[in-house]
C-alpha positions in Angstrom: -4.3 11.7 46.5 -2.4 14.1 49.2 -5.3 15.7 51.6 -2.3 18.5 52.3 -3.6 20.4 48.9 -7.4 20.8 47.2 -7.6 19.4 43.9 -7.6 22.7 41.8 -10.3 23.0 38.9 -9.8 25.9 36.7 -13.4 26.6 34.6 -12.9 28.8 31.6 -16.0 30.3 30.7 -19.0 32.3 32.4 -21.7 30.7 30.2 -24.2 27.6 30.6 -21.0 25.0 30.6 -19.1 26.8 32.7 -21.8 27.8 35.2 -22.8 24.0 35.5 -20.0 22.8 36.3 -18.8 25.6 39.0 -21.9 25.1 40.8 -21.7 20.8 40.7 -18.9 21.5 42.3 -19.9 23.0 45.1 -20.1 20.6 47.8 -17.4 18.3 46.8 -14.9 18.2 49.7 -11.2 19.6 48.9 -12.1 20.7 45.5 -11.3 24.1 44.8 -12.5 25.8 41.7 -11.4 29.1 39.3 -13.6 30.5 36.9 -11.8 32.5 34.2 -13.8 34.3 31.6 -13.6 37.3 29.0 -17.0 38.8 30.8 -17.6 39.4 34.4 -21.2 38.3 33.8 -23.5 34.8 33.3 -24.8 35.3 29.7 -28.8 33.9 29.0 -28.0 33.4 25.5 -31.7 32.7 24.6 -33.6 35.6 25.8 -30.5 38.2 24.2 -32.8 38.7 21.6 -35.3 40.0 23.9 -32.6 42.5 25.4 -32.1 43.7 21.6 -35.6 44.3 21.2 -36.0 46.3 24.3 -38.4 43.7 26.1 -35.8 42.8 28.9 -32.5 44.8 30.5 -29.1 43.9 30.4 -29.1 42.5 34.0 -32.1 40.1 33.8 -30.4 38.1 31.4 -27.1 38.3 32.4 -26.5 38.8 36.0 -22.5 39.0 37.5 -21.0 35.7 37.7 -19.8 36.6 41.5 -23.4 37.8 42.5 -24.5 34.2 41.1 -21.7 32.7 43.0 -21.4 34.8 46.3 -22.3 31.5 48.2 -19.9 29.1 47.1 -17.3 29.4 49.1 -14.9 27.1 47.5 -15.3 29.0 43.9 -13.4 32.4 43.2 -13.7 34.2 39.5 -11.2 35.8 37.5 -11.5 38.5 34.7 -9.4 37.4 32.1 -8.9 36.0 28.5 -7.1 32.2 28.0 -5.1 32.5 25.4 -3.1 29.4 26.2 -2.9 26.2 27.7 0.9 24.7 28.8 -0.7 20.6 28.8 2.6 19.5 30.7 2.6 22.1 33.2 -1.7 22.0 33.8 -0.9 25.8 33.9 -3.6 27.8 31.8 -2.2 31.5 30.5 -4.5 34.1 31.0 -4.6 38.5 30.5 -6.1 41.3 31.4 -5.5 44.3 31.5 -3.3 43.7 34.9 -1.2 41.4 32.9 -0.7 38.2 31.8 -1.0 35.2 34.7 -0.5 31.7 35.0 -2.9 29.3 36.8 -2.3 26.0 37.8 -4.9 23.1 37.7 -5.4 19.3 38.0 -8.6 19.0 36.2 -9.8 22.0 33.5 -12.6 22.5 32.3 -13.0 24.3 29.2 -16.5 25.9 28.4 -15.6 28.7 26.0 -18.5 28.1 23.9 -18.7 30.0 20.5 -19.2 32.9 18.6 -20.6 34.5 15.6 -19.4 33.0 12.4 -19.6 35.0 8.9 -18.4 32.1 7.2 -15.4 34.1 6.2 -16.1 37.2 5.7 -15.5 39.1 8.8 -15.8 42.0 7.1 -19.4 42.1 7.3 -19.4 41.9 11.2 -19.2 46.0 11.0 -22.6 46.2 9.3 -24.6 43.3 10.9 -23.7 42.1 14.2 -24.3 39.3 15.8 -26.6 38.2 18.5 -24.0 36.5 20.8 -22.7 38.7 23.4 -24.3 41.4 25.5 -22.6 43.8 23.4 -24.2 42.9 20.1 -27.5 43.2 21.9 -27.1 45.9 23.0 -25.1 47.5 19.5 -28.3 45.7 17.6 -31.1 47.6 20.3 -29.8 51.3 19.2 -29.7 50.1 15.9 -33.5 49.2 15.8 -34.9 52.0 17.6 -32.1 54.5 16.1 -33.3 53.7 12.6 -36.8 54.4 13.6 -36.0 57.9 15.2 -34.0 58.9 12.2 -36.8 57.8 9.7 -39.3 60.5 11.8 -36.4 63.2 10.8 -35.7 62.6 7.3 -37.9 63.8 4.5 -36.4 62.1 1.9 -38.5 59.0 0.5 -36.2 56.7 -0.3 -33.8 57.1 2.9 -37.2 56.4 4.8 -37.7 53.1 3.3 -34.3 52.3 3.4 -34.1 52.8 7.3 -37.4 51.2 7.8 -36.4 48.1 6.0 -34.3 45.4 8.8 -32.9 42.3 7.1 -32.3 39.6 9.7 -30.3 36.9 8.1 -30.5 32.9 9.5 -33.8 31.4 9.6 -32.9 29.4 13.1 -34.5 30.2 16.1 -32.2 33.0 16.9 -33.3 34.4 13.4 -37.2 33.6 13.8 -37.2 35.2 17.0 -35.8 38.2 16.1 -37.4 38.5 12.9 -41.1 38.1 14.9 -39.8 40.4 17.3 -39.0 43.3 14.9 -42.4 42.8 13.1 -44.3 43.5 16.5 -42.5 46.4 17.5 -43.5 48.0 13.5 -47.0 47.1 13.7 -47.9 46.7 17.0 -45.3 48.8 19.5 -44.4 51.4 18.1 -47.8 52.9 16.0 -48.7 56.2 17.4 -45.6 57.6 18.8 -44.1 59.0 15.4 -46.1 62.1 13.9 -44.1 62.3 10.4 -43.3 58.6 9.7 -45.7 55.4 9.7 -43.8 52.4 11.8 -46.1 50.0 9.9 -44.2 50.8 6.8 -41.9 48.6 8.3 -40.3 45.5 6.1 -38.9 42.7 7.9 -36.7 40.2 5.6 -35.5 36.8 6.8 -32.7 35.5 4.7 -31.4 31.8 4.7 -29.8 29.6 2.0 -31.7 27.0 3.6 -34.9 25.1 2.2 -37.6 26.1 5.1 -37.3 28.5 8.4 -36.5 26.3 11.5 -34.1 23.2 10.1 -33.8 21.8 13.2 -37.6 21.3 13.9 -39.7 18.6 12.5 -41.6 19.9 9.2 -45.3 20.3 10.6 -43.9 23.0 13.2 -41.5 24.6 10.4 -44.5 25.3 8.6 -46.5 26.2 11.2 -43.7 28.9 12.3 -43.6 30.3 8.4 -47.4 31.1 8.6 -47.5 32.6 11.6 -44.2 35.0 10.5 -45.8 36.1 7.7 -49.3 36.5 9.3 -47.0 38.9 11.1 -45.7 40.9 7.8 -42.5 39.3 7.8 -40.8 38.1 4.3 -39.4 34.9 4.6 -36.6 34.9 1.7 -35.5 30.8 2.1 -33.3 29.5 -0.3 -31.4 32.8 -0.7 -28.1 33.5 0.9 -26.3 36.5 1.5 -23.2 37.7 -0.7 -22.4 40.9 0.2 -22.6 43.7 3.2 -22.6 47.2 3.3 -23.5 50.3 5.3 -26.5 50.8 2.6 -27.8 47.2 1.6 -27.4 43.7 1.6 -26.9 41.7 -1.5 -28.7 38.3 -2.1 -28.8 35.4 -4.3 -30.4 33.1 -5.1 -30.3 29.5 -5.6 -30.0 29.9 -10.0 -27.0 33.1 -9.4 -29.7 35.8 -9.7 -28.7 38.6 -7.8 -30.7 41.3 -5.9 -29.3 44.6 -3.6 -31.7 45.5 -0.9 -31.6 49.1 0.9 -31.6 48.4 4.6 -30.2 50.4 7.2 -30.0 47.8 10.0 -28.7 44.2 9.6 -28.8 41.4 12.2 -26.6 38.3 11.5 -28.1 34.8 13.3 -26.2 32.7 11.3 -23.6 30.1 11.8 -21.4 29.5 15.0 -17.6 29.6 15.3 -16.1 28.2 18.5 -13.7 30.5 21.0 -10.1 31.2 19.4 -9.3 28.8 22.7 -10.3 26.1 20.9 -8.0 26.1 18.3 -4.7 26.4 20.5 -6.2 23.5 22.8 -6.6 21.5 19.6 -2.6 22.4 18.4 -1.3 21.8 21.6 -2.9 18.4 22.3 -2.3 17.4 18.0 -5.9 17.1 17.0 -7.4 19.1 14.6 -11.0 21.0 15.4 -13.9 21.0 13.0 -15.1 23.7 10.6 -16.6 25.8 13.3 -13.0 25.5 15.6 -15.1 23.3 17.8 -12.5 20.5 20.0 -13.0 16.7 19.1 -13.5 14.6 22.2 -13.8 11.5 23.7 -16.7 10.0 24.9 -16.3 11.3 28.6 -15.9 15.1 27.0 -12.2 14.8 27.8 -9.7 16.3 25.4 -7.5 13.2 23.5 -4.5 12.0 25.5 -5.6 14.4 28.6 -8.1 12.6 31.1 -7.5 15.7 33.2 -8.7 18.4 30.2 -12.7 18.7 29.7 -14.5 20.4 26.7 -17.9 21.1 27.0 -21.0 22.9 25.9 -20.9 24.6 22.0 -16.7 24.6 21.6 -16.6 20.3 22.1 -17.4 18.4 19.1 -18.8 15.3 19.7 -21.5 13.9 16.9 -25.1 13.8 17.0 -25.1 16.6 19.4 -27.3 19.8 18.9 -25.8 23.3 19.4 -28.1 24.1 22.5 -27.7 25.2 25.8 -29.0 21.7 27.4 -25.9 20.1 25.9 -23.8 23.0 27.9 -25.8 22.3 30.7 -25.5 18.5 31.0 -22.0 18.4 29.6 -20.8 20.5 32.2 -22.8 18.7 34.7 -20.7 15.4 33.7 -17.4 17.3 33.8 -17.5 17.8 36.9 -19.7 14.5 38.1 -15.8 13.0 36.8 -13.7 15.5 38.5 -15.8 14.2 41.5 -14.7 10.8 41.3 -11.3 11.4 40.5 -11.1 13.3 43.9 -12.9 10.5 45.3 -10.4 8.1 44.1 -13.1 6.2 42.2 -13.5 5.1 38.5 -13.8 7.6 35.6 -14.2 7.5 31.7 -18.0 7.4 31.9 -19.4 8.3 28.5 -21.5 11.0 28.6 -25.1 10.3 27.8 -27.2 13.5 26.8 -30.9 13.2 27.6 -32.8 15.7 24.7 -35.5 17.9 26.7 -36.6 18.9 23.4 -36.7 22.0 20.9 -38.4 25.1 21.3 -38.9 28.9 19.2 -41.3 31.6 20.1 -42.2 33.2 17.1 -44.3 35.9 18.0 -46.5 37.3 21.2 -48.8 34.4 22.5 -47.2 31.8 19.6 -44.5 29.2 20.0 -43.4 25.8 18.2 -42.1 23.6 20.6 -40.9 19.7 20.6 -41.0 17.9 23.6 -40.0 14.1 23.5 -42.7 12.7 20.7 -44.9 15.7 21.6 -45.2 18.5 18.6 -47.3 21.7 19.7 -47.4 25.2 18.2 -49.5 28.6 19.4 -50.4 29.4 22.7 -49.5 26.1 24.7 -46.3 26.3 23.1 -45.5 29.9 24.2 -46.5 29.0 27.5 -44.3 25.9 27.4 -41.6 28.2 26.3 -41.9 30.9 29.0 -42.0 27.8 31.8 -39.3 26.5 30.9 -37.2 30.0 30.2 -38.3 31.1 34.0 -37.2 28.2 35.6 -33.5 28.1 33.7 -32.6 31.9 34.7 -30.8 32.5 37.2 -31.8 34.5 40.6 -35.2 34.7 41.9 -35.3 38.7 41.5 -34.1 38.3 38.1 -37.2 35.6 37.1 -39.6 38.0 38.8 -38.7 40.9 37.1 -38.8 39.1 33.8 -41.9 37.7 34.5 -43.2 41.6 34.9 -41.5 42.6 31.9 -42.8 39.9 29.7 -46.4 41.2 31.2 -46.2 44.6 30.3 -44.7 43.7 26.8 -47.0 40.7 25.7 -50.0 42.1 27.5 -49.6 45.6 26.7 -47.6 47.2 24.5 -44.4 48.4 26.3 -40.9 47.8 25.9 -39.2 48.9 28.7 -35.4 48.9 27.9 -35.6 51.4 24.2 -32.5 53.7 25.1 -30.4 54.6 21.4 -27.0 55.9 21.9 -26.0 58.7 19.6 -23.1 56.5 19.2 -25.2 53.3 18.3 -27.4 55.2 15.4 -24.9 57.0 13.6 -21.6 55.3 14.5 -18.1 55.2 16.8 -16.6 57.9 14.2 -19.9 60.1 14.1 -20.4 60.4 17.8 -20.1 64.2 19.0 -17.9 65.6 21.0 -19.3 68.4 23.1 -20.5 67.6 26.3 -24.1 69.3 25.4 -24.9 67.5 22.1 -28.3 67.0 22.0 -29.5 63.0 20.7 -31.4 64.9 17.2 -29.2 65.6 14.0 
């Protein structure tokens, strides 16, 4: 390979993936690197339910991609969406609101990762967002508190218990998590600080078609996770799935076609993945066909069929046996660019990559986890602890882990929440939202 010109890598994607491989990168000699993604920031997908719940900020979990990369001197980011990928030209087409540009590459790297699926209906995206992006957490957080806030100013009965009642639907960790999460805050937050309305009224539904809360995990900790939620008041409706989504209720049914309409003011959808529209077009333009979920069959090295120079890794690659979890972004991207490596250095590639389980892990409440580690199954305390150990140490920034750490005191220990602000816009609605300067946050 000519020494007169670096070997360009172009990284779409901000996330674990794409963050792993940038950073392998670094100290590889005439490797050059361009990170392209929708966000300028590094999203920690598994504490965004903790932003949503007013336990941690914005920034703790997803500091700016060019603060996290301000040493790397051979890595530059770019603001921008892919929308396309020209195979024979190795040019990837990006926008912005600047325009529409071009990039060149040798190797890509594609770590798009996913987003929420409704299993096709779309439509209920309006009423119950997801919990995949910094803006759903954020949407979701001046849902929570909003509904609470509007509960102390309303005299009518039925409105009360309607706002009061939060329907979380997916009974993975995401789900669990933010199921326990909301329980707390009603009976153990927020008691005290409302004069007209009781938090502790509170219901907290869990909805999933599945059999038992926590597929994933082996049965003793499922089990052990379903006492503990409803220990904590929340009701665990397995075996149901959701049919219909409105500003008012969601509609469920069971496993028989019984039916049943349930007021709740504030939905939370943690079900199901799709993978980044990118997928798709990579897919078309190299003649394979993606999965269910728009994730990217590979080969064994995570390269895209018929393009040894074209990488897909983390949650948009499809690749079987493979959990959707961030240590399979991680590592993926870790191998990505472990190849790129010894393509520049003129040695061998095609290594299969070999993902190396660190195990499974849901906190389900304050001071209780459920965590699998290798053959080792543990729930309650040492598992929580397990959990924050290992969350510390995978954020990124040493001021970020310390303020966590302080934030996670004051919330576990006492009873704070630090980050609680509602927009008038997040409570009532985009359409709703006032337009004098001097509106006040009441009705």
């Amino acid at each position: 390979m000519s020494s007169s010109r670096p070997h360009d890598v172009v990284v779409v994607g901000s996330g674990f993936g794409g963050l792993f491989t940038t950073r392998a990168l670094a100290s590889v000699p005439g490797v050059r690197v361009t990170v392209i993604s929708g966000t300028n920031h590094h999203l920690f997908q598994p504490l965004l339910y903790q932003v949503a719940t007013g336990v941690l900020s914005s920034g703790e979990v997803a500091p700016a991609t060019r603060d996290v990369l301000r040493r790397q001197r051979n890595a530059r980011v770019l603001l921008g969406v892919v929308e396309d990928v020209d195979l024979d030209a190795r040019e990837v087409v990006h926008s912005s609101p600047a325009g529409v540009t071009r990039t060149r590459y040798d190797s890509l790297v594609v770590a798009a990762g996913a987003g929420q699926s409704y299993f096709g209906h779309d439509e209920f995206a309006e009423h119950a967002p997801g919990m995949k992006s910094l803006d759903d957490a954020l949407e979701i957080r001046g849902r929570i508190y909003g509904a609470f806030e509007l509960a102390e100013v309303t005299r009518d009965e039925a409105a009360v218990e309607r706002l009061l009642t939060f329907v979380v639907v997916g009974a993975g960790p995401t789900g669990v998590e933010m199921a326990g999460q909301v329980a707390e805050l009603a009976h153990r937050v927020l008691p005290g600080q409302f004069r007209h309305v009781d938090p502790r009224r509170t219901r907290v539904l869990l909805v999933d078609p599945v059999d038992h809360v926590l597929p994933g995990f082996p049965e003793r900790l499922s089990e052990a996770a379903t006492r503990e939620l409803e220990a904590q008041g929340v009701e665990i409706r397995t075996g149901w799935k959701v049919v219909d989504v409105d500003a008012e209720a969601v509609e469920i049914e069971d496993g028989d076609g019984g039916r049943q309409r349930v007021p709740a003011s504030c939905k939370i959808w943690a079900a199901g993945v799709q993978g980044a529209p990118i997928g798709r077009v990579l897919a078309e333009r190299a003649g394979v066909e993606t999965d269910r979920s728009g994730r990217v069959p590979v080969e064994a090295d995570c390269t895209l069929p018929g393009h040894p120079e074209v990488f897909v890794v983390g949650d948009l690659m499809r690749m079987d046996g493979l959990p959707g979890v961030a240590q399979v972004a991680m590592q993926s991207g870790q191998h990505a660019a472990d190849q790129i490596r010894r393509r520049v250095d003129g040695r061998p590639t095609g290594q299969p990559f070999a993902y190396r389980d660190k195990g499974s892990m849901a906190t389900v409440s304050r001071f209780f986890a459920v965590a699998q580690v290798g053959p080792v199954q543990t729930s309650g305390f040492v598992a929580w602890l397990l959990w924050l150990g290992v969350h510390l140490v995978y954020l990124v920034g040493f001021k970020n882990r310390l303020t966590t750490l302080l934030h996670w005191a004051v919330s576990f220990v006492g009873r704070g929440r630090a980050e609680r602000a509602a927009t008038w816009q997040q409570v009532v609605g985009r359409n709703a939202v006032r337009q004098d300067a001097g509106a006040s946050f009441a009705p």
